[in-house]
Wavefront OBJ file of the C-alpha trace (Angstrom):
o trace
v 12.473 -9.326 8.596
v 11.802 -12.650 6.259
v 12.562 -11.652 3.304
v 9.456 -12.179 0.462
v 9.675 -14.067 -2.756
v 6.753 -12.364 -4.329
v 8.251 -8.418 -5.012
v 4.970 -6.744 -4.388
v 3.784 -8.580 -0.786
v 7.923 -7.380 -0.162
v 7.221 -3.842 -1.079
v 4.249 -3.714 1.057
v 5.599 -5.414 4.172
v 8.311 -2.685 3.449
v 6.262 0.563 3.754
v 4.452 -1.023 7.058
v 7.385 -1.209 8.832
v 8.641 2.690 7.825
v 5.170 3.728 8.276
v 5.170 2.178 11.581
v 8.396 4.178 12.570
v 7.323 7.365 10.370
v 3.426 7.603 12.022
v 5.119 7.430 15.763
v 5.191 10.671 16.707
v 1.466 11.792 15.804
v -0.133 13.877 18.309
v -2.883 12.126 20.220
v -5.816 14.737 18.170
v -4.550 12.715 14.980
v -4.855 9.707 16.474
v -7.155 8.786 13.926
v -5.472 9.614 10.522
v -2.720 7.401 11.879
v -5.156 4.652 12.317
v -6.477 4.692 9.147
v -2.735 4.960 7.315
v -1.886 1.713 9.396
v -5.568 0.108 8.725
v -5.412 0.569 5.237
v -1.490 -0.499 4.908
v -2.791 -4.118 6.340
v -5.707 -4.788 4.502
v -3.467 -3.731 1.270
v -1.071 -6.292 2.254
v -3.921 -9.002 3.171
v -5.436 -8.275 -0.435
v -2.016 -9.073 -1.910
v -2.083 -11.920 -0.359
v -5.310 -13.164 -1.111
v -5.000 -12.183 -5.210
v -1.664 -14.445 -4.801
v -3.644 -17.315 -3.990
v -6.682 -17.232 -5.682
v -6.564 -18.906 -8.938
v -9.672 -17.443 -10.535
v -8.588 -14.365 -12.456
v -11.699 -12.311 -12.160
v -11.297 -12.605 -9.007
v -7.579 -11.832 -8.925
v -8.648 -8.806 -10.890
v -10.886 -7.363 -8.774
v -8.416 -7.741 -5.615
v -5.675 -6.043 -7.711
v -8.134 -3.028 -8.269
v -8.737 -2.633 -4.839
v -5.127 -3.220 -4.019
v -4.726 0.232 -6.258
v -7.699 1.934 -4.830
v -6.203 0.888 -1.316
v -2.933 2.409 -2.183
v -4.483 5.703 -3.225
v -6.580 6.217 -0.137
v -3.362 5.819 1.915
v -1.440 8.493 0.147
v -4.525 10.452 0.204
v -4.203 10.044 4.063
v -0.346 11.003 4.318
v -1.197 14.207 1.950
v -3.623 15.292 4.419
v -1.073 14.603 6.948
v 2.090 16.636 5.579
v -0.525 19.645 5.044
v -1.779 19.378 8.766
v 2.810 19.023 9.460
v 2.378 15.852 10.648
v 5.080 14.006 8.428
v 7.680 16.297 6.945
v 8.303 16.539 3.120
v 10.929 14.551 2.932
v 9.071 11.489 4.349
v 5.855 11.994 2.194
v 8.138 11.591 -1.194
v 10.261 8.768 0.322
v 6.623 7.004 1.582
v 4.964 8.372 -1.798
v 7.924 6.588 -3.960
v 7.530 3.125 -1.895
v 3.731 3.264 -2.907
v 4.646 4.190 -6.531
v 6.063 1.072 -6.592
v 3.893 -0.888 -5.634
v 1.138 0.739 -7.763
v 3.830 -0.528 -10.871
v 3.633 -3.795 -9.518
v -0.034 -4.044 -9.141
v -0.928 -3.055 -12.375
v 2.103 -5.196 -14.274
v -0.045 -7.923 -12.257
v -3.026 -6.496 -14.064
v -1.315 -6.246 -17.374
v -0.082 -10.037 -17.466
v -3.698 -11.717 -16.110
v -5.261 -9.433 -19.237
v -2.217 -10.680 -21.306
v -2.738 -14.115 -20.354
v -6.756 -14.244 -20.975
v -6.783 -13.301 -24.568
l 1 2 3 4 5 6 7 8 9 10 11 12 13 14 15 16 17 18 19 20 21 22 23 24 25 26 27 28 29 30 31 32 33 34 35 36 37 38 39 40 41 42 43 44 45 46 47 48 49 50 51 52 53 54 55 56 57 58 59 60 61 62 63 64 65 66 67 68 69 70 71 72 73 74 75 76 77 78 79 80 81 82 83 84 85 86 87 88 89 90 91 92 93 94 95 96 97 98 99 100 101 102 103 104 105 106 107 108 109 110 111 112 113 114 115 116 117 118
């Protein structure tokens, strides 16, 4: 895998690819939580991308907040999936602490564009 210069967008592209080999063996009646996990995993990483490009920082603001919010619906998803046994612990803390950091990241992001207005 190319390795990414920007530490967040590398993060991200990280927990695809283990959620991608973690979300294989779903049974085919929750087919759709895994949908949503991987759904949600790609528009987080196209929103990264897209608040690393803009240069308007209200903008870049409100992609970072949905960045969070996107982050937080998908480990609402993989809760609801360890209750129903369909990751095991151990994968929803390993999966949870790749998400933690990119939450860090995002709102670092945050902290600098506030920072950097005043």
């Amino acid at each position: 895998m190319k390795k990414e210069k920007f530490k967040v967008i590398q993060f991200t592209r990280e927990l695809i690819i283990k959620l991608e080999n973690e979300l294989d063996n779903f049974p085919k009646k929750d087919i759709e939580i895994k949908n949503k996990i991987k759904m949600s995993s790609y528009e987080l990483l196209a929103l990264e991308y897209e608040a690393n490009t803009t240069q308007n920082n209200t903008r870049k603001i409100e992609l970072l907040e949905k960045c969070i919010a996107k982050i937080k619906v998908i480990d609402f998803l993989l809760d609801m999936s360890y209750e129903r046994k369909l990751i095991t612990q151990k994968k929803l803390i390993k999966l949870g602490l790749q998400m933690d950091d990119i939450i860090k990241y995002c709102t670092g992001w945050l902290k600098t564009i506030d920072e950097n207005r005043v």
